[in-house]
C-alpha positions as CSV (number, residue, x, y, z in Angstrom):
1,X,0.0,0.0,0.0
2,X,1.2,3.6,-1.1
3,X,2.4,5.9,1.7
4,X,1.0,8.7,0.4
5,X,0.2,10.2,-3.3
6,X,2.5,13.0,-5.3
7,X,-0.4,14.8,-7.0
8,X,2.0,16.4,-9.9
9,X,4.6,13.8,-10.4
10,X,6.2,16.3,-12.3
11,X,7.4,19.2,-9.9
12,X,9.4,16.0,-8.3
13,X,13.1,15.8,-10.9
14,X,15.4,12.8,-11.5
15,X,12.9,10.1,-13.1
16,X,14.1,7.5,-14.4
17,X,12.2,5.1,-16.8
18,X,12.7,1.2,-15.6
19,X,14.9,-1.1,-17.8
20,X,11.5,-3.3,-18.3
21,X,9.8,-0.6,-19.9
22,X,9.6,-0.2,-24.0
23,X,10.3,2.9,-25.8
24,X,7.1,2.6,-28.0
25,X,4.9,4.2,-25.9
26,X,3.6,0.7,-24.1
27,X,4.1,-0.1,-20.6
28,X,6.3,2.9,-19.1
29,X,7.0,3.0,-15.2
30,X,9.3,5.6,-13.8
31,X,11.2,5.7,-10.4
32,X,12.8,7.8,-8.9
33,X,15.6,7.4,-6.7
34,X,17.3,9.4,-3.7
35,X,13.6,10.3,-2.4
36,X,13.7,10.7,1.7
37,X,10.1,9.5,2.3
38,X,10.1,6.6,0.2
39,X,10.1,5.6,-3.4
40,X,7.9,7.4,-5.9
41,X,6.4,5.5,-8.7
42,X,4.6,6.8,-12.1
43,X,3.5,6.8,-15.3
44,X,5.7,8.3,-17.7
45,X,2.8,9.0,-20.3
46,X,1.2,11.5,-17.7
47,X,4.3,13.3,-16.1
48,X,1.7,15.5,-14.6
49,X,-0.3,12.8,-13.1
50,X,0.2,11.6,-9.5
51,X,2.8,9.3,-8.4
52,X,2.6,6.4,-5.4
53,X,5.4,6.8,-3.1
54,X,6.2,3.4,-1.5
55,X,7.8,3.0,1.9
56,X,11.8,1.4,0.6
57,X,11.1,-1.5,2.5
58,X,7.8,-2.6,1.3
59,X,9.6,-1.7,-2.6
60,X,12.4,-3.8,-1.7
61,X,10.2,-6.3,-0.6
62,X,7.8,-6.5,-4.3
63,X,11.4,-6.4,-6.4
64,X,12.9,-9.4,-4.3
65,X,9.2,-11.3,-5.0
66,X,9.0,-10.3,-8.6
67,X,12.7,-11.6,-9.5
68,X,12.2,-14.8,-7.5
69,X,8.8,-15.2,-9.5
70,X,6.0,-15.2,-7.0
71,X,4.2,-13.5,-9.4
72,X,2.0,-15.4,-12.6
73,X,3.3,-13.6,-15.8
């Protein structure tokens, strides 16, 4: 569960598109690093749209599940 909600993803700087994503306009998450309260999540086709910002842990936590595949493709 989100900690809280950026309302304009885009006054936030240093996205960074995730190595999963396509550049043809498909599926495009963006992260952003170095963020004190947690790590900020969006879509990169609406940079002005709001972003979830996840506690690290709980982040940490969903990456370490989806690479040892507890997740149905």
């Amino acid at each position: 569960m989100p900690e809280h909600i950026s309302r304009d993803a885009a006054a936030l700087s240093g996205w960074r598109k995730s190595s999963y994503s396509n550049n043809e306009g498909g599926s495009c998450v963006e992260i952003l690093d170095g963020y004190p309260s947690g790590v900020p999540i969006r879509d990169s086709k609406t940079p002005h749209g709001p972003a979830l910002v996840f506690p690290a842990d709980s982040w940490s936590s969903f990456l370490a599940a989806l690479k040892d595949g507890n997740f149905p493709t």
